[in-house]
N, C-alpha and C positions, 0 to 999 in steps of 0.2 A: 438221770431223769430229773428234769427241772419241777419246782413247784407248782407250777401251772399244769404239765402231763399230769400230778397227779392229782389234783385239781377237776381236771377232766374227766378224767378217768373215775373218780368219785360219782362226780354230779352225773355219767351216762349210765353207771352201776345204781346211785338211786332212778334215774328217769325209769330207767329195766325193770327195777324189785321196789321200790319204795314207796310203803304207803300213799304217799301223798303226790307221788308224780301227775305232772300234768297231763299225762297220757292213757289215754281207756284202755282199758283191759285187751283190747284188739292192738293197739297200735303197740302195747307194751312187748305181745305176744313176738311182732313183729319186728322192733324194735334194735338193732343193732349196734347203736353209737349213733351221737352229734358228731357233724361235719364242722372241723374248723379251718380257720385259716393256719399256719404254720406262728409261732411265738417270735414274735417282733419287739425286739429289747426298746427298739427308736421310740416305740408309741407308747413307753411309762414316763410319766411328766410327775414330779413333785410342783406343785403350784401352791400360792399360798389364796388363802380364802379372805376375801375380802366382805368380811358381815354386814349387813344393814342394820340399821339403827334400832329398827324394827321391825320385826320377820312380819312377812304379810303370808296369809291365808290366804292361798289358791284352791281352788273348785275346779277339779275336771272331769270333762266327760271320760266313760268309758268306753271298751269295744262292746258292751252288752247295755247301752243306753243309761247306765245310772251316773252317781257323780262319787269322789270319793275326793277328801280333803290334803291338803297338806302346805306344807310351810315353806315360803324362799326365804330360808336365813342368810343367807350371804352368794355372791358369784366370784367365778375366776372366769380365766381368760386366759384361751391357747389358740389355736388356730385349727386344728382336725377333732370332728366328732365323729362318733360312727350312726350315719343315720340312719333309721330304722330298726334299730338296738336299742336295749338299755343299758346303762352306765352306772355305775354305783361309784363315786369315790372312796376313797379309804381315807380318814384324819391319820395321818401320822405324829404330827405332834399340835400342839396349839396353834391355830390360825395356818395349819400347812395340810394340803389333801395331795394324795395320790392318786391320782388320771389314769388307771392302766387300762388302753384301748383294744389290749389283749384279752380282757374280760368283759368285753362287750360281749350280751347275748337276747339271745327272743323273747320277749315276754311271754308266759303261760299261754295268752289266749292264740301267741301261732301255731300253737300244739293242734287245739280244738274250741269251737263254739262253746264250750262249759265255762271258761273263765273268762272274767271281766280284769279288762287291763286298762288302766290311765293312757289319756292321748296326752303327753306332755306339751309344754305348749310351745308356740312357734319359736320361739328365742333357745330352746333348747334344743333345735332341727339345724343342719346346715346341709348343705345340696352335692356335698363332695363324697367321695365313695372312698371308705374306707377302708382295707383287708386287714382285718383283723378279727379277734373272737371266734361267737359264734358264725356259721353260714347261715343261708335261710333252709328252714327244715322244711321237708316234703316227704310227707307221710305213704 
C-alpha cells in the first residue's frame, strides 16, 4: 500500500466520521468514499520556487460571494495543472516545491452550498484535462 492509498483512505474516513467534514449529516449518512483517479508517479515534479521581491496581496472572490486574502510569494513553471481542483505544493527544501498532481482535489464548497471557496485566479487555470487526484464528487 503506497502513501497516497493511505492518504485516501484517511481523508474518506474523516469525510464519513469527522467532525468537521464538508459533508451534512445526509450526505455523510450516504457517503461511501471519494472517487479517484488511479496514482501516477509521472505527475510528481520537484520544481524549484522562484520568489518575488515582494509578495503581493491577492483578493478573491468566493463561491459564497465574499473575498478572502492571500499572498503570491513566488511562481514555478511546469506545463500540466489540474483544472478545476486545487493544489497545494509541498516546500521540500529551501527554494524547491513539490507539484504532486496526484493530490489534486475539490474544494469544500463541491461538497455543498455551506462553504465558501476562493476562485483562484486566471494564471493559476490552464485548459488541459488532467487525470489525476480527486474526481468530481456527485452526491
Amino acid at each position: 500500500m503506497s502513501e497516497l492509498t493511505d492518504f485516501r483512505r484517511a481523508k474518506d474516513n474523516y469525510f464519513k466520521t469527522g467532525p468537521g467534514s464538508p459533508l451534512t449529516l445526509e450526505q455523510q449518512q450516504a457517503f461511501t468514499g471519494l472517487s479517484y483517479f488511479p496514482e501516477n508517479p509521472a505527475l510528481r515534479f520537484d520544481l524549484p520556487l522562484e520568489p518575488y521581491a515582494h509578495p503581493e496581496k491577492v483578493t478573491m472572490q468566493t463561491s459564497t460571494g465574499s473575498t478572502q486574502d492571500y499572498y503570491k510569494v513566488g511562481q514555478i513553471h511546469f506545463q500540466t495543472y489540474g483544472a478545476g481542483r486545487y493544489l497545494e505544493p509541498e516546500e521540500i527544501h529551501a527554494g524547491e516545491l513539490r507539484v504532486d498532481l496526484n493530490l489534486s482535489y475539490n474544494p469544500y464548497c463541491a461538497y455543498n452550498d455551506r462553504w465558501s471557496c476562493p476562485f483562484p485566479p486566471p494564471e493559476n487555470r490552464v485548459k488541459v484535462r488532467i487525470e489525476a487526484g480527486e474526481k468530481s464528487f456527485h452526491s
